[in-house]
MDTraj code that builds the backbone (N, CA, C; nanometers):
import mdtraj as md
import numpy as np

residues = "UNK UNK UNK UNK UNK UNK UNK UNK UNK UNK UNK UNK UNK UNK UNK UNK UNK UNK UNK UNK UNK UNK UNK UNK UNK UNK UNK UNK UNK UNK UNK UNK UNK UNK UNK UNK UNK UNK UNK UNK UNK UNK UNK UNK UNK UNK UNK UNK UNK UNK UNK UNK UNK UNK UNK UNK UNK UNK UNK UNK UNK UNK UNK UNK UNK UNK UNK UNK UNK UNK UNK UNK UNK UNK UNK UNK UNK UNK UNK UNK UNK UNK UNK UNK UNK UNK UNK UNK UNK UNK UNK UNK UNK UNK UNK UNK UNK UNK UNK UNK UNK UNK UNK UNK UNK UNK UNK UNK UNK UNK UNK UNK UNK UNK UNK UNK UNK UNK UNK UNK UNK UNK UNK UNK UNK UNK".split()
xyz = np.array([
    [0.0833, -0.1168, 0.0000],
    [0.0000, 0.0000, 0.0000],
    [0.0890, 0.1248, 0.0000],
    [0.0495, 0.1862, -0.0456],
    [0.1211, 0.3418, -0.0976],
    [0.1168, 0.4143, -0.0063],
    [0.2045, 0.5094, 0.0255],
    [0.1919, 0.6130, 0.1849],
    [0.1771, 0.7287, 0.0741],
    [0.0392, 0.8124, 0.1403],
    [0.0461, 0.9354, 0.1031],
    [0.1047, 1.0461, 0.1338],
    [0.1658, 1.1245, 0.0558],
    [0.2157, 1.2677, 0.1248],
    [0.1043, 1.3886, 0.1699],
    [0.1001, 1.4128, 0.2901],
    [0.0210, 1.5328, 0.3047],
    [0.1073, 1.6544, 0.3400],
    [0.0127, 1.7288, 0.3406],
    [0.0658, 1.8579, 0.3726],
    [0.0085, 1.8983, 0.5690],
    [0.1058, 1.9567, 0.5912],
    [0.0483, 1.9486, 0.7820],
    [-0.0407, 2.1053, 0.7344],
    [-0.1431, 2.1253, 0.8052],
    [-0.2227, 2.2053, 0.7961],
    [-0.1550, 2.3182, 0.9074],
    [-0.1915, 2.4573, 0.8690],
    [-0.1028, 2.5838, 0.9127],
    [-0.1974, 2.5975, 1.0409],
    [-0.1082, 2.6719, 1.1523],
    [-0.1735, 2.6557, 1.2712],
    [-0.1791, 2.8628, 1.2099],
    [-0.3310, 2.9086, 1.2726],
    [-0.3476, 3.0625, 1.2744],
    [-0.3015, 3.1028, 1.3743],
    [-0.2481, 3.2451, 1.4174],
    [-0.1487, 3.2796, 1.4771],
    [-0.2843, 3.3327, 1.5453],
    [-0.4162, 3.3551, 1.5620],
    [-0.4966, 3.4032, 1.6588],
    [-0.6295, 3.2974, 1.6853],
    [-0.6918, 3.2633, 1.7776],
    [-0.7515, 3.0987, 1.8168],
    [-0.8909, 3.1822, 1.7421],
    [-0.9119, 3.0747, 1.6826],
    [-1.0688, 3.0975, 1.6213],
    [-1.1605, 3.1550, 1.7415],
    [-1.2943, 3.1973, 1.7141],
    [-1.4005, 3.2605, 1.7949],
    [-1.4937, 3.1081, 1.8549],
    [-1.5448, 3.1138, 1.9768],
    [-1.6419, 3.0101, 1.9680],
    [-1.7476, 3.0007, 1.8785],
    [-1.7986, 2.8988, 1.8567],
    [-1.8971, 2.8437, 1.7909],
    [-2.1081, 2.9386, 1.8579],
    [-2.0761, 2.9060, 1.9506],
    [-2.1998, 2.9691, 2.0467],
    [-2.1581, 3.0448, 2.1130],
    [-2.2339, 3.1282, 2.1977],
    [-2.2185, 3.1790, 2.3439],
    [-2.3623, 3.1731, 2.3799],
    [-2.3341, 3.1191, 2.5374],
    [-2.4505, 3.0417, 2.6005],
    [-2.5486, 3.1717, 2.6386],
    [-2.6681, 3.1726, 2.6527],
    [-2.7751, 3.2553, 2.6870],
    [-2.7858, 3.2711, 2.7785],
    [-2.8081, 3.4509, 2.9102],
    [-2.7414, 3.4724, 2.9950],
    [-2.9339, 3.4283, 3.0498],
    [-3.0488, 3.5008, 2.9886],
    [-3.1716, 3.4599, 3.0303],
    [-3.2811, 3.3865, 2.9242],
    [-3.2855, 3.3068, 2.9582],
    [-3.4000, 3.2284, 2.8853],
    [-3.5077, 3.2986, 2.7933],
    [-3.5263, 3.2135, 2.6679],
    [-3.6572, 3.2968, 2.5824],
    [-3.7533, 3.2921, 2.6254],
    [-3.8624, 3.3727, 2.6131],
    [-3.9600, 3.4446, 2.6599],
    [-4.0868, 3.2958, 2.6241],
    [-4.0660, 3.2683, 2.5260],
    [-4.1677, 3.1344, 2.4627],
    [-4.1290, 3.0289, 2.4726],
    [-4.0347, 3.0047, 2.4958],
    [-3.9126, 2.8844, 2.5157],
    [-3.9500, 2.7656, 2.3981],
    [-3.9872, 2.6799, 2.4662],
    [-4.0599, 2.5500, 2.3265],
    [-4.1609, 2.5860, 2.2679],
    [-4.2463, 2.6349, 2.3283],
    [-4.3712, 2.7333, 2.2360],
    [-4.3572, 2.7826, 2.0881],
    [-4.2514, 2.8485, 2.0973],
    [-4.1784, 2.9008, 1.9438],
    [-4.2312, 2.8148, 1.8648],
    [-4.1692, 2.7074, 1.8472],
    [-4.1728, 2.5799, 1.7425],
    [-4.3130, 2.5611, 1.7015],
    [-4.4055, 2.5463, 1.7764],
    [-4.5611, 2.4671, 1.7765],
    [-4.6261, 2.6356, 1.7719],
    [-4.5986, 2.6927, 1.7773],
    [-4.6701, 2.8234, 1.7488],
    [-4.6340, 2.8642, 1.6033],
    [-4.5072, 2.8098, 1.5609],
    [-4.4603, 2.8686, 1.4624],
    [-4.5567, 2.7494, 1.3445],
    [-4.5504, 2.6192, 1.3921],
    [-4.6330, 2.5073, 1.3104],
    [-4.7775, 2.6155, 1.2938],
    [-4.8512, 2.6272, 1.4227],
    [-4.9818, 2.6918, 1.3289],
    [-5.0359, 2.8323, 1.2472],
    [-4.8961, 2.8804, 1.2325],
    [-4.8790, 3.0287, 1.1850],
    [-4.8151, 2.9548, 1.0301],
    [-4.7544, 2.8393, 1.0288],
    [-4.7905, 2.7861, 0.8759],
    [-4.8866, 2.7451, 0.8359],
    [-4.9615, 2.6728, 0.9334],
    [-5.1287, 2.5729, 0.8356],
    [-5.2036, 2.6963, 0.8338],
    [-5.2244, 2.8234, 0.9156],
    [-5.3147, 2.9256, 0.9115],
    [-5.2590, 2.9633, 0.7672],
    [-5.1319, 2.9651, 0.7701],
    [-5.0966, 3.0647, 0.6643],
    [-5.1228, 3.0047, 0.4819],
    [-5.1102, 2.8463, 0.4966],
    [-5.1231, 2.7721, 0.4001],
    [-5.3113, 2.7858, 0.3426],
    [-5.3670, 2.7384, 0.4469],
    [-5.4781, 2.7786, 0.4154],
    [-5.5970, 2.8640, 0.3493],
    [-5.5046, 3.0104, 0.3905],
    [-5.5675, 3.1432, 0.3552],
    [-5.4494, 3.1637, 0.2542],
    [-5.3798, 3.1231, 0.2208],
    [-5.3391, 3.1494, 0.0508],
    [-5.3877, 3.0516, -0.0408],
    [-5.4026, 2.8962, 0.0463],
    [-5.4822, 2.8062, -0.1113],
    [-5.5887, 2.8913, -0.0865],
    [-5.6686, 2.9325, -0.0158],
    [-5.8120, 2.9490, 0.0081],
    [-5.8022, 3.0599, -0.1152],
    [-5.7390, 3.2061, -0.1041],
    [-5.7477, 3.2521, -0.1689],
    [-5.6598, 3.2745, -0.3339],
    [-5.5738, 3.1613, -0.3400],
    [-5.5676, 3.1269, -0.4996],
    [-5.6776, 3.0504, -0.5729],
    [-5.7601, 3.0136, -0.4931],
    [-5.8788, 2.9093, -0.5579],
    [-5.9689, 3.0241, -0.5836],
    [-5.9762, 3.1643, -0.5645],
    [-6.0349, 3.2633, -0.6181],
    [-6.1694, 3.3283, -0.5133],
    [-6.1391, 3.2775, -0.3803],
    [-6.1805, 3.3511, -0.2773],
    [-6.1219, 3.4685, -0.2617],
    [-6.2041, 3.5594, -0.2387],
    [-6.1642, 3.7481, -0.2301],
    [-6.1680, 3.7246, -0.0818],
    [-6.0077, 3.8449, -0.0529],
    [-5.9880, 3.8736, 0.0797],
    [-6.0513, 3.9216, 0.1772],
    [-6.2016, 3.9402, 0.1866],
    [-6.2603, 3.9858, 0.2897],
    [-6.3550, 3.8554, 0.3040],
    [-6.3270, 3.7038, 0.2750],
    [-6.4212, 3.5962, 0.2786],
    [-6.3545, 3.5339, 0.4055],
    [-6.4293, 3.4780, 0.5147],
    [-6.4131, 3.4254, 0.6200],
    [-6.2617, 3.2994, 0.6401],
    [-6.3009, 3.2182, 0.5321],
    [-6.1987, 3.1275, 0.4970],
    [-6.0019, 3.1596, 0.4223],
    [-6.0322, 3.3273, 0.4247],
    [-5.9323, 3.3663, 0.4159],
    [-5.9033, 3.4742, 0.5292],
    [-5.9861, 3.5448, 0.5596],
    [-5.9467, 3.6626, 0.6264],
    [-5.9295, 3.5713, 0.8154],
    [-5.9737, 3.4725, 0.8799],
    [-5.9542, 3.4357, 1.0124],
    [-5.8199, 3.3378, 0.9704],
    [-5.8027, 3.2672, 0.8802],
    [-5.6645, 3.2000, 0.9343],
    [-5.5425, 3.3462, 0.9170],
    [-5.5789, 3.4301, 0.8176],
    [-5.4908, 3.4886, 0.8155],
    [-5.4138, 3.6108, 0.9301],
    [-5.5931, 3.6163, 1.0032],
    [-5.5328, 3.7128, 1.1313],
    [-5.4960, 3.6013, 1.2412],
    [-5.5363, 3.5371, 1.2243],
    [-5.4748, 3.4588, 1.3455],
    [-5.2817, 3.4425, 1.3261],
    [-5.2983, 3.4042, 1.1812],
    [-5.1592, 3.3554, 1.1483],
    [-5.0969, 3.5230, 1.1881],
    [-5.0983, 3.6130, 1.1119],
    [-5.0316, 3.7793, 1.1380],
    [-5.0340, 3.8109, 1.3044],
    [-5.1470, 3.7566, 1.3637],
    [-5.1423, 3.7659, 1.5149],
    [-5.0101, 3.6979, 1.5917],
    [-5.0223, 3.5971, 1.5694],
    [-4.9126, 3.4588, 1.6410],
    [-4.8022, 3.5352, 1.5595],
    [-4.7324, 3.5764, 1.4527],
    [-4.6639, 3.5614, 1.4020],
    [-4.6249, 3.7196, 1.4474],
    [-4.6749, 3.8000, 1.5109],
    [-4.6397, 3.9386, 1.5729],
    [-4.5584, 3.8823, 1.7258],
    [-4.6394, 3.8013, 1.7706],
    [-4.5670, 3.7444, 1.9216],
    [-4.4324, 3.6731, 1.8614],
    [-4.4304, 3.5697, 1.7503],
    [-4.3278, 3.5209, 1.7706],
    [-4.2328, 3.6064, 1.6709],
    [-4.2059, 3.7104, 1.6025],
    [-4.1054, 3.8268, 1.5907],
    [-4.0481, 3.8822, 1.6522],
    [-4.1542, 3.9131, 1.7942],
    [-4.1176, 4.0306, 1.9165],
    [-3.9700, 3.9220, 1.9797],
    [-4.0357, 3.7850, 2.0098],
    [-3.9646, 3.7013, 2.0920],
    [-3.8214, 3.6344, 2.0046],
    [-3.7937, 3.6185, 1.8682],
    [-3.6852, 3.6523, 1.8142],
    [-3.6639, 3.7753, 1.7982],
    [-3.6482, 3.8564, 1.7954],
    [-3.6502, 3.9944, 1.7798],
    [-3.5448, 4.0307, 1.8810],
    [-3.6162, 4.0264, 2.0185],
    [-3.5533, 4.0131, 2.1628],
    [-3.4130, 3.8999, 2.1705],
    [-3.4284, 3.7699, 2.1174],
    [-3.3617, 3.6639, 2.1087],
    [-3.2200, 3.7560, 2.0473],
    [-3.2615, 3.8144, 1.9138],
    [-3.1674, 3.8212, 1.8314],
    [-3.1050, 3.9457, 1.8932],
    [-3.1722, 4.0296, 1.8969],
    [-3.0929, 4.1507, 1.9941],
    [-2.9905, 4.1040, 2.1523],
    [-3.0606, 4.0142, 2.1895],
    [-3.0015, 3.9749, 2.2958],
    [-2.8441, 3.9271, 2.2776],
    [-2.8303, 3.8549, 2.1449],
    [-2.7503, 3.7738, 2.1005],
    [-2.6480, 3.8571, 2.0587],
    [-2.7076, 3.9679, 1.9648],
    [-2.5849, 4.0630, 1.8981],
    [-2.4914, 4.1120, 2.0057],
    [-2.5920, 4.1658, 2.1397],
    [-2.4606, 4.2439, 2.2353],
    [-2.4134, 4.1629, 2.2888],
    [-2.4158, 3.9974, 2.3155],
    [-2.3241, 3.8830, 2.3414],
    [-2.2056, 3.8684, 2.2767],
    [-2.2330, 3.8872, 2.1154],
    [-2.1236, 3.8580, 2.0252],
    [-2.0282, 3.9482, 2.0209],
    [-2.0939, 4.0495, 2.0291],
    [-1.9732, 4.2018, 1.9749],
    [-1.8633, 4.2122, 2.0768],
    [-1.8299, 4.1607, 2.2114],
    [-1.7154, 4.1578, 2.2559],
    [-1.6042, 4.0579, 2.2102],
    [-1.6815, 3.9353, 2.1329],
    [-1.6364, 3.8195, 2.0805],
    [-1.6208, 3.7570, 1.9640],
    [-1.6495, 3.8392, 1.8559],
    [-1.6696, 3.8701, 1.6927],
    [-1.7777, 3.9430, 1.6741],
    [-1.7145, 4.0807, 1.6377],
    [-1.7736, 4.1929, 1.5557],
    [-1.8353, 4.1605, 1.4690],
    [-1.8233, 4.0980, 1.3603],
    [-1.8680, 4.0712, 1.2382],
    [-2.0341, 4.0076, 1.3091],
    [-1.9995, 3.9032, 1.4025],
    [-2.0873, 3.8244, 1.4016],
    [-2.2439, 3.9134, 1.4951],
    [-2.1578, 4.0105, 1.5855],
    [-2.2764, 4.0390, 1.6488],
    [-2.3686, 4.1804, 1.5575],
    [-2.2741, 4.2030, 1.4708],
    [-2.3356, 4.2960, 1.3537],
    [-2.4680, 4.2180, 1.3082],
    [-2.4356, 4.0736, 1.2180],
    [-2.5300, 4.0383, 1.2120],
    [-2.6452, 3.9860, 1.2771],
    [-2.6387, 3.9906, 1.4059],
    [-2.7046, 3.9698, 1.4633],
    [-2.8478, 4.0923, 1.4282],
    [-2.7550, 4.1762, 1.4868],
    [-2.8332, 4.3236, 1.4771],
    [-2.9047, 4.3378, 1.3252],
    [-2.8364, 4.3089, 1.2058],
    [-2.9611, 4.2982, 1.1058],
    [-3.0633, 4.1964, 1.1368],
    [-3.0469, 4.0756, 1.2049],
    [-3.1171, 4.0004, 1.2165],
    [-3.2147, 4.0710, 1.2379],
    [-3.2073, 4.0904, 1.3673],
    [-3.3156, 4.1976, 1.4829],
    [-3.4114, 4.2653, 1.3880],
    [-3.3113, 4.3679, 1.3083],
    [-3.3736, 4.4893, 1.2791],
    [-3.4984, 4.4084, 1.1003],
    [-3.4848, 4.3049, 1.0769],
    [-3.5382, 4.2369, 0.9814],
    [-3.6801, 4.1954, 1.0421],
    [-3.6817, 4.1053, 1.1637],
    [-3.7495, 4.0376, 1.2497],
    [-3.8574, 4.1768, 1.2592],
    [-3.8041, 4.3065, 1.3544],
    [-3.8570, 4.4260, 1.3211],
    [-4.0120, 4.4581, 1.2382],
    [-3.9311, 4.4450, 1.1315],
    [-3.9438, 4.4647, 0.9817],
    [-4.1033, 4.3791, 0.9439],
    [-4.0708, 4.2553, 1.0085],
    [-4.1646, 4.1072, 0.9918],
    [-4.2791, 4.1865, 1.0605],
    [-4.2710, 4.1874, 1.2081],
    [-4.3166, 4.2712, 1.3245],
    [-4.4134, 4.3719, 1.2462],
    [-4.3658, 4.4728, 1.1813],
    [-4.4358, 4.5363, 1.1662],
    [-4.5388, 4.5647, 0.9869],
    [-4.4851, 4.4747, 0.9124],
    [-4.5054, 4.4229, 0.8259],
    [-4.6765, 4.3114, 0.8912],
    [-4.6357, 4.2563, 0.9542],
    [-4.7921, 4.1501, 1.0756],
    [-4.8835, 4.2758, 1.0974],
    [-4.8430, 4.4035, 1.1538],
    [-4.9203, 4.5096, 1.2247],
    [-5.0115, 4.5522, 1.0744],
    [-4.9311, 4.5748, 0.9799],
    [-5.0123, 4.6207, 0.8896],
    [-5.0783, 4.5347, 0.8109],
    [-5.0749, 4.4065, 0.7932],
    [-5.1689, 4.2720, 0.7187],
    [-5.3143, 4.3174, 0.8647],
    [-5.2685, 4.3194, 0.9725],
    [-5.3696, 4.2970, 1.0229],
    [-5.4425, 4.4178, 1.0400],
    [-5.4405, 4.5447, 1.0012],
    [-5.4862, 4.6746, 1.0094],
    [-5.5592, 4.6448, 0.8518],
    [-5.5001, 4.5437, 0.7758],
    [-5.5582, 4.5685, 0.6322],
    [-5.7125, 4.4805, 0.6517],
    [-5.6390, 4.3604, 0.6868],
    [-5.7505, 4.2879, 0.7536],
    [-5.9014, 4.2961, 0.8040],
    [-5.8829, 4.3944, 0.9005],
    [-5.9811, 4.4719, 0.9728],
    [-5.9963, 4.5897, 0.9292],
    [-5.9465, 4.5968, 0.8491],
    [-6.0385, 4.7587, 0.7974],
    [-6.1231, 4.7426, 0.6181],
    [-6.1018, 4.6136, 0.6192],
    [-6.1363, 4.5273, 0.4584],
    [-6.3268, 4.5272, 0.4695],
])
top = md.Topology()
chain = top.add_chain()
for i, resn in enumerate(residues, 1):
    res = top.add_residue(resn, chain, resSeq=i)
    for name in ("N", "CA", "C"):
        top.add_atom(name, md.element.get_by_symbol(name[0]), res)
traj = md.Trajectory(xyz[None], top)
């Protein structure tokens, strides 16, 4: 059998960043997230077949899964939102880069947040 030649891999002259940093207080929804986030998809699946099959947006079968879904889906923004903000000022003593993105995260989540406020102002005023 043949011996291969390798090459020894270069050691970096500064130690990589960790992988995580552990969470100083617990999320606000904790496992909730997940199973909240499941029915903010079937609401959401629903009231778009409902209304590609050519139901108009002020018909029952579109307009309640959809506030429910924009409802749940305002709580669970706020609670990543918080998550992700929480996270950015963790990182930034420990990679810059990384707790930057954090902070777009946030400010996206935001974005979602208030993007929900106005489906559901459209909603109710339809």
């Amino acid at each position: 059998m043949k011996e291969l030649d390798r090459q020894e891999r270069r050691q970096s002259s500064k130690p990589e960043p960790p992988q995580r940093v552990p969470e100083t207080s617990p999320p606000l929804l904790g496992d909730w997230f997940i199973y909240l986030s499941v029915v903010v998809l079937i609401c959401g699946v629903i009231a778009i077949t409902a209304w590609e099959f050519g139901n108009p947006i002020d018909s029952a079968v579109v307009r309640f899964p959809a506030l429910i879904a924009a409802g749940l889906l305002i709580i669970l923004s706020a609670d990543a939102a918080l998550r992700s903000w929480r996270s950015a000022w963790a990182w930034l003593p420990i990679d810059l880069p990384r707790g930057l993105a954090r902070f777009v995260w946030a400010a996206v989540l935001v974005g979602v947040l208030c993007a929900c406020v106005g489906l559901i102002w459209f909603l109710v005023s339809q």
